[in-house]
BATI-619065 format. One record per residue (C-alpha): x, y, z; residue number from 0. Coordinates in pm, 1 decimal, m for minus. Example, Ala and Ser with C-alpha at 12.3 -4.5 7.8 and 13.67 -1.06 7.14 Angstrom:
PT      east     north        up    n
PT    1230.0    m450.0     780.0    0
PT    1367.0    m106.0     714.0    1
//
This chain:
PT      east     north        up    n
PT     437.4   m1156.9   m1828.1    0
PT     428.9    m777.8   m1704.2    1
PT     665.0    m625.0   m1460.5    2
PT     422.7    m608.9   m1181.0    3
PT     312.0    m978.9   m1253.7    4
PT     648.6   m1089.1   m1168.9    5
PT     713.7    m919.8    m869.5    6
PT     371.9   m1033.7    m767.6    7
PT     507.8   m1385.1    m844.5    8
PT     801.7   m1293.2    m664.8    9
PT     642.1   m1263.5    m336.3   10
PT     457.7   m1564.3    m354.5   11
PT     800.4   m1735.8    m367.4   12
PT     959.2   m1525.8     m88.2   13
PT     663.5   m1631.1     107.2   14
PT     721.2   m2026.7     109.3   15
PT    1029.8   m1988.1     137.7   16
PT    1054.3   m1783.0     462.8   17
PT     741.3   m1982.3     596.4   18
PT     903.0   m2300.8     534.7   19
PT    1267.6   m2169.9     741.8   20
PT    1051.5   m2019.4     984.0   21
PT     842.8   m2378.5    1049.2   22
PT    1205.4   m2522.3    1065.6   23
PT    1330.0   m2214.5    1306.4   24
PT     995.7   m2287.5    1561.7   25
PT    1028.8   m2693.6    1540.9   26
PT    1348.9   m2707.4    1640.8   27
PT    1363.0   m2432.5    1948.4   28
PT     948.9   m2457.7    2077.8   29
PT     960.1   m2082.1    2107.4   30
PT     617.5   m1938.1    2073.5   31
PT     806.7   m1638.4    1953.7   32
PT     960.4   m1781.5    1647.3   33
PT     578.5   m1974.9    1605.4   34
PT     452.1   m1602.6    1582.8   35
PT     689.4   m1500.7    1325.3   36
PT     610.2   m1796.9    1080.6   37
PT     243.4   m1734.9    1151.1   38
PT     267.0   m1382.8     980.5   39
PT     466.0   m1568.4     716.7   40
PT     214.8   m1754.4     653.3   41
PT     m43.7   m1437.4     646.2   42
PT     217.3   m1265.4     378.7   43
PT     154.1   m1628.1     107.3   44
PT    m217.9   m1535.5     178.5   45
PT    m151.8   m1183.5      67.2   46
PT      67.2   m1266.4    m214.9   47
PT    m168.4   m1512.4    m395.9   48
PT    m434.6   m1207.9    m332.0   49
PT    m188.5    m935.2    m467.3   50
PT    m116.1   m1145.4    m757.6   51
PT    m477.3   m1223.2    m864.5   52
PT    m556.8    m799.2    m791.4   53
PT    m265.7    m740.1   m1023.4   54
PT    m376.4    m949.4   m1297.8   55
PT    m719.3    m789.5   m1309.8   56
PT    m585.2    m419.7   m1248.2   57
PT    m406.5    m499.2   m1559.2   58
PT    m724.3    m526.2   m1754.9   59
PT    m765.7    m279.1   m2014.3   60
PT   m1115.4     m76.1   m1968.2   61
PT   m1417.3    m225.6   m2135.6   62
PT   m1791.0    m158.9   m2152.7   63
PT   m1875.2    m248.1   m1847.3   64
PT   m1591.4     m59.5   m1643.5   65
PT   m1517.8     254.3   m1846.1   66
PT   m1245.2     375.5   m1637.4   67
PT   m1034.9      38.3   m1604.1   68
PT    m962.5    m188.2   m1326.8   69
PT    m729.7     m34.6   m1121.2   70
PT    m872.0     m26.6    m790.6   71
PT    m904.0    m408.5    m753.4   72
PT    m560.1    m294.5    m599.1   73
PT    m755.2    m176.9    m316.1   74
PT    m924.3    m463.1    m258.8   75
PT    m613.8    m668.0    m234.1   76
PT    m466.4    m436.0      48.9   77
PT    m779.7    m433.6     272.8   78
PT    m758.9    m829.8     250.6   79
PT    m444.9    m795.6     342.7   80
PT    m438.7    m592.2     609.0   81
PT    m781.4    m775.3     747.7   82
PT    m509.1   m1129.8     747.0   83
PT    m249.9    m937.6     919.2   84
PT    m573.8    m908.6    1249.9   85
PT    m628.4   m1299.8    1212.2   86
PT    m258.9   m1377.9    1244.1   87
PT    m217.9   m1081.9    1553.5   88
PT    m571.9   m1229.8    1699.6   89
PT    m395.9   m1621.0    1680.0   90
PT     m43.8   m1500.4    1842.6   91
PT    m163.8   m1315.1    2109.6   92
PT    m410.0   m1653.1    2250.2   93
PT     m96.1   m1872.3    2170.6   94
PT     173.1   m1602.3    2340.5   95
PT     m61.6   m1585.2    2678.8   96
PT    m133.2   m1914.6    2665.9   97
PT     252.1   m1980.0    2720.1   98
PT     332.4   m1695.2    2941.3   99
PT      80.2   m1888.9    3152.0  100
PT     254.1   m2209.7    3131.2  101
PT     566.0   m2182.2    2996.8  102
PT     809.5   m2469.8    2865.6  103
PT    1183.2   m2475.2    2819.3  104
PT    1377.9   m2351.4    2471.6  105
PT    1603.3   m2563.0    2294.6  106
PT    1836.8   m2455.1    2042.2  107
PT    1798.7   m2130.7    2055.3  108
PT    2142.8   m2064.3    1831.7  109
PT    2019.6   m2254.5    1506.5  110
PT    1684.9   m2136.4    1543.2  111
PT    1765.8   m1771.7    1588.3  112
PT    2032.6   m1813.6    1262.5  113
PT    1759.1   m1960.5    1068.6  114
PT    1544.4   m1713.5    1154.8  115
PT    1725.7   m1463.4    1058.8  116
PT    1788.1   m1561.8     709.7  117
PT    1458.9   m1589.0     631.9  118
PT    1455.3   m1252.3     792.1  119
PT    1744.0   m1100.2     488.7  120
PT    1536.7   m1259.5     219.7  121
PT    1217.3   m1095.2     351.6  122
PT    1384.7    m754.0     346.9  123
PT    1574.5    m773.7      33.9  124
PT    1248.5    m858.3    m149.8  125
PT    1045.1    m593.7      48.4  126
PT    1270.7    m316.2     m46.7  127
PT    1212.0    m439.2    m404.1  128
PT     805.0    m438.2    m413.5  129
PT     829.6    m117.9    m229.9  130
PT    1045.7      60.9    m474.2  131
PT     872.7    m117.0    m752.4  132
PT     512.4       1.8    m637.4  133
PT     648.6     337.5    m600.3  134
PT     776.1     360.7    m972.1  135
PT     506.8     176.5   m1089.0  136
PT     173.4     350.7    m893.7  137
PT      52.5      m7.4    m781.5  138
PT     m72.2      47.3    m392.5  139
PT     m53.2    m350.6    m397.3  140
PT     292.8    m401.1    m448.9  141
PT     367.3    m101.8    m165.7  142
PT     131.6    m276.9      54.5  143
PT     293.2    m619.6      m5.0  144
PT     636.5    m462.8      28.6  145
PT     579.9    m255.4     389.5  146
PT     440.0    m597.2     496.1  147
PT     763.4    m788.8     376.7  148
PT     922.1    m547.8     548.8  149
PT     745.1    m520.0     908.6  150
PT     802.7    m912.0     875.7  151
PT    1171.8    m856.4     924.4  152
PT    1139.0    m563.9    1188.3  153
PT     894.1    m860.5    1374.3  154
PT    1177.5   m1119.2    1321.8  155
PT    1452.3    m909.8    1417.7  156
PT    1235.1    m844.3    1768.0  157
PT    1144.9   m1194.9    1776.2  158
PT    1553.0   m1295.7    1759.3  159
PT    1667.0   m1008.3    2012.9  160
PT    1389.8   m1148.9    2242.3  161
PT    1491.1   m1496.0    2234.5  162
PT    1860.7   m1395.9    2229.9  163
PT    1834.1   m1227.9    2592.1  164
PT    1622.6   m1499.8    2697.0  165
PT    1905.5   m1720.4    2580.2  166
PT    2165.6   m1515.4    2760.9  167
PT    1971.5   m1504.8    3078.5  168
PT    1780.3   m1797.9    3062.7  169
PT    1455.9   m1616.1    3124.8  170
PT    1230.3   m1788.0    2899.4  171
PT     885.1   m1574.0    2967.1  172
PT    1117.3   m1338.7    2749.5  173
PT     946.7   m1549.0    2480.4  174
PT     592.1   m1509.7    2509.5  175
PT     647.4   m1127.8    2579.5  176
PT     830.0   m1070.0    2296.8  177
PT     538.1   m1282.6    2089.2  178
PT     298.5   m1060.9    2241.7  179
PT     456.2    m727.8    2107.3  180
PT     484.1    m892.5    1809.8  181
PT      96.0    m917.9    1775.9  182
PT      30.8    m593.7    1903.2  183
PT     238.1    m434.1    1655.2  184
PT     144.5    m599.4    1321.1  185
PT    m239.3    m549.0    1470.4  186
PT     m92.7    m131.1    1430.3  187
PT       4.6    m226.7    1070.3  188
PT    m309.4    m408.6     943.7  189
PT    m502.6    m107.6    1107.3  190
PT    m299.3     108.6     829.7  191
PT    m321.8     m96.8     532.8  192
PT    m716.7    m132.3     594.6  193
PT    m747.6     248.7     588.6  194
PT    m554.2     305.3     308.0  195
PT    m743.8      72.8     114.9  196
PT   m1054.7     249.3     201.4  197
PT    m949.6     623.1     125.8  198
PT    m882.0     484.9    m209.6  199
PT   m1187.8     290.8    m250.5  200
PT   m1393.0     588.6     m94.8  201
PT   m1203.3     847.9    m397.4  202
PT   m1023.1    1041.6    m126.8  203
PT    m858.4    1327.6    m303.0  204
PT    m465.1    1333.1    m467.3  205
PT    m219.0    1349.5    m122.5  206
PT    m114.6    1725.3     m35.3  207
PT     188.7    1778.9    m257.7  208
PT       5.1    1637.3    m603.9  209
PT    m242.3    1856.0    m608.0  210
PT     m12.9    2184.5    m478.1  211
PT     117.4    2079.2    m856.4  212
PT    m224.8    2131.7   m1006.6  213
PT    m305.4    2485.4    m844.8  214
PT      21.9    2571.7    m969.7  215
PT     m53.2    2478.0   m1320.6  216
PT    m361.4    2639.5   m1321.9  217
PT    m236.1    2955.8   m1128.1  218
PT      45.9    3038.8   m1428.5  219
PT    m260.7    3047.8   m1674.3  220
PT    m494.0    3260.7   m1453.1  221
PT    m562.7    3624.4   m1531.2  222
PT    m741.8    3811.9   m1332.9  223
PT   m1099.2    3890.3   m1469.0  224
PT   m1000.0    3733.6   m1808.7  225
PT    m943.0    3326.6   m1711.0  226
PT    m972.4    3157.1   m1420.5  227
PT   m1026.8    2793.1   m1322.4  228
PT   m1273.8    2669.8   m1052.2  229
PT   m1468.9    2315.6    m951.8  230
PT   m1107.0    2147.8    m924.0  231
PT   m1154.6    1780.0    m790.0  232
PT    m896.2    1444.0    m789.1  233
PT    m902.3    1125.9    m669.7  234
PT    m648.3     836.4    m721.1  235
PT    m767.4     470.5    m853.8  236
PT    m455.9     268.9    m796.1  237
PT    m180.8     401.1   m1018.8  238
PT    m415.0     660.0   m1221.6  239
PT    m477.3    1001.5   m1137.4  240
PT    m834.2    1124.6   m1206.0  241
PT    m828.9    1516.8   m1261.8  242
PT   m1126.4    1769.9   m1346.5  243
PT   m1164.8    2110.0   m1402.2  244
PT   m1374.5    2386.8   m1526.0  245
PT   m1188.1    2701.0   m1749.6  246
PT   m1351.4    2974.1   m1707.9  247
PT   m1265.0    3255.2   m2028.6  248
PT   m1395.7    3572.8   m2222.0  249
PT   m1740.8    3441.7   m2344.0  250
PT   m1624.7    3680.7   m2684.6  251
PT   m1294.0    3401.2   m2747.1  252
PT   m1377.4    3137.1   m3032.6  253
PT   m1411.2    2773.1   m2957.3  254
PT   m1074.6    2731.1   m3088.3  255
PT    m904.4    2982.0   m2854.2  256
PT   m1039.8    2842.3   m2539.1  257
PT    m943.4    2463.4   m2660.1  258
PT    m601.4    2586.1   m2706.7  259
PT    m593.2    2725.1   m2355.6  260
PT    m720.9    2381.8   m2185.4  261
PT    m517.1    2170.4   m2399.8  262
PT    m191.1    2342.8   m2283.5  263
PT    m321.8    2333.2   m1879.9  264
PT    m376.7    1948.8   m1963.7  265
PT     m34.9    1884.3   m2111.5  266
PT     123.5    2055.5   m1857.3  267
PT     m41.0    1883.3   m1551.4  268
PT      35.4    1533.5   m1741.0  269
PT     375.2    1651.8   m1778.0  270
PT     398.0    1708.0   m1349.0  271
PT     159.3    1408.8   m1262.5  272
PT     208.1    1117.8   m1512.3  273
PT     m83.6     827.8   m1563.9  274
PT    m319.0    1146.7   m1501.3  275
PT    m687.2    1129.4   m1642.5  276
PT    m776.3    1480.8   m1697.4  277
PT   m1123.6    1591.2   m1759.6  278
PT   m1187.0    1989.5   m1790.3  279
PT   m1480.8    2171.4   m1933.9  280
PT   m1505.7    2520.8   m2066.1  281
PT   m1741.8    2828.5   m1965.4  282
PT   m1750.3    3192.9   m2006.4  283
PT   m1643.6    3372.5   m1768.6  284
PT   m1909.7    3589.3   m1719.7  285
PT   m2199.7    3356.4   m1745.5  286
PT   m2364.1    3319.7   m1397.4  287
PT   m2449.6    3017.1   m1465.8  288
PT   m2053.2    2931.2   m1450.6  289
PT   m2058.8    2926.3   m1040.3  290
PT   m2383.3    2744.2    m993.4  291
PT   m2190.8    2432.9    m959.0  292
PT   m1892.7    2565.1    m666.2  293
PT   m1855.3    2386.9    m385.7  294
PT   m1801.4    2632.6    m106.2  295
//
C-alpha cells in the first residue's frame, strides 16, 4: 500500500472514531452545539472515503487514454469536499435557530465537554499529519483533508468554550449561538476548498514564488541578442508541475549546441521544482516567425 494510501486510510479511521465520541458527547448533554460538531464529523468520513478513492486513481500511472496521468482526480476530491462542508453548515444553522427559538436545558455538560475534547486531540494530531504529509508529498487531497481535520478541532474547541460559559453561567442560548458560528465559519472554509479545487482544475498558473524560480533559471542563461527564452507558461495537476518554454538562439548554432543549452535549463528547473514536467522547444533567434506565438 503507498504512503498516501495509508494516510488516506488513516483519516477514514480518525473519522469514526471522533464521530462516534462526538454522538456520545451530544447524547449525553442535548447541546445542539456538540450535535454541530459531530455533524461536521460526520462530513470529514464523507470526505475521507472520497479522498481515499481520488488517491487511488491519482496513483494511476498514465495510459492511452490520459497521457499526462491522473493526478487531478485530487481536485475533484477537494471540491466534494468542500461542497459537504455547505450541507453540514446548511443542516447546523436550521438545527442551531431552531433551538435558539426554543431552547431546552443541558445536562452533563462536564463529561460531554471532556469527551469532546478528546475527539478534538485526535482530530488535530492526525490533521497536522495529512497536512505535513500533503505538503511533502504534492497531494492537494491530503492538505485539503488535513486543514479540514484541523478546522474540526478549532470548531470543537469553540463548541467546548461555548458550552463551558454556558455551564458557568447557566445561560444556555450560549449553545445555539455558539452552533451558529460554528456553521458560519466552516461555510468560510468549504468556500476555500471549492476554489482551490477549481484553480487547479481550470490550470491556474504555478503560485508566485515557483515560478520567480523559473525566470531565474532562465535569466542566468539569457544573453542579450544571442539567447533568450519567451512563451513561458505552468500550471499544477495535483503534485506535478507542468512547465513550457521556447529557447530562442543563433539560428548559425548546430542542433546539438542548442539541445545542450535546453537540456541544462531543464535540469536545472527540475533541480528547484521537483515532479516538474518540462516541455521547451527551440527557435532561432532571429526568425520572425519566433514571436508570432507571444502572448502580450
Amino acid at each position: 500500500m503507498s504512503t498516501l494510501k495509508k494516510f488516506a486510510w488513516l483519516s477514514v479511521a480518525t473519522a469514526i472514531v471522533t464521530i462516534a465520541l462526538k454522538v456520545i458527547a451530544w447524547w449525553v448533554t442535548g447541546s445542539v452545539g456538540l450535535l454541530s460538531d459531530a455533524a461536521e464529523s460526520v462530513v470529514n468520513l464523507v470526505a475521507a472515503v472520497i479522498a481515499l478513492g481520488a488517491v487511488t486513481v491519482s496513483e494511476r500511472p498514465a495510459d492511452d487514454d490520459h497521457q499526462y496521468g491522473h493526478s487531478k482526480a485530487e481536485y475533484f476530491s477537494a471540491g466534494v469536499e468542500g461542497a459537504m462542508i455547505f450541507v453540514a453548515a446548511a443542516f447546523i444553522l436550521v438545527v442551531s435557530v431552531e433551538r435558539l427559538i426554543n431552547p431546552v436545558p443541558l445536562e452533563s455538560l462536564g463529561v460531554g465537554l471532556l469527551i469532546s475534547l478528546v475527539a478534538a486531540a485526535i482530530n488535530g494530531a492526525v490533521g497536522v499529519a495529512l497536512v505535513r504529509a500533503g505538503d511533502r508529498h504534492r497531494s492537494p487531497t491530503l492538505k485539503a483533508d488535513g486543514k479540514h481535520l484541523i478546522t474540526d478541532v478549532v470548531t470543537s474547541v469553540g463548541v467546548a468554550v461555548g458550552l463551558g460559559l454556558a455551564w458557568i453561567t447557566g445561560w444556555n442560548v450560549l449553545d445555539p449561538i455558539v452552533a451558529i458560528g460554528v456553521g458560519l465559519n466552516i461555510l468560510f472554509v468549504g468556500y476555500r476548498l471549492v476554489h482551490e479545487s477549481g484553480m487547479g482544475l481550470m490550470d491556474a498558473t504555478l503560485p508566485e514564488g515557483d515560478n520567480r524560480l523559473i525566470e531565474e533559471v532562465l535569466e542566468r542563461h539569457r544573453e542579450p541578442g544571442r539567447v533568450d527564452f519567451h512563451e513561458l507558461r505552468t500550471r499544477e495537476s495535483g503534485k506535478w508541475r507542468f512547465v513550457e518554454f521556447h529557447a530562442l538562439v543563433p539560428g548559425e548554432w548546430s542542433v546539438d549546441r542548442g539541445h545542450d543549452l535546453v537540456e541544462k535549463v531543464e535540469q536545472e528547473i527540475h533541480a528547484a521544482l521537483p515532479h516538474s514536467h518540462i516541455t521547451s522547444h527551440l527557435e532561432p533567434i532571429e526568425d520572425e516567425r519566433a514571436y508570432n506565438d507571444v502572448h502580450l
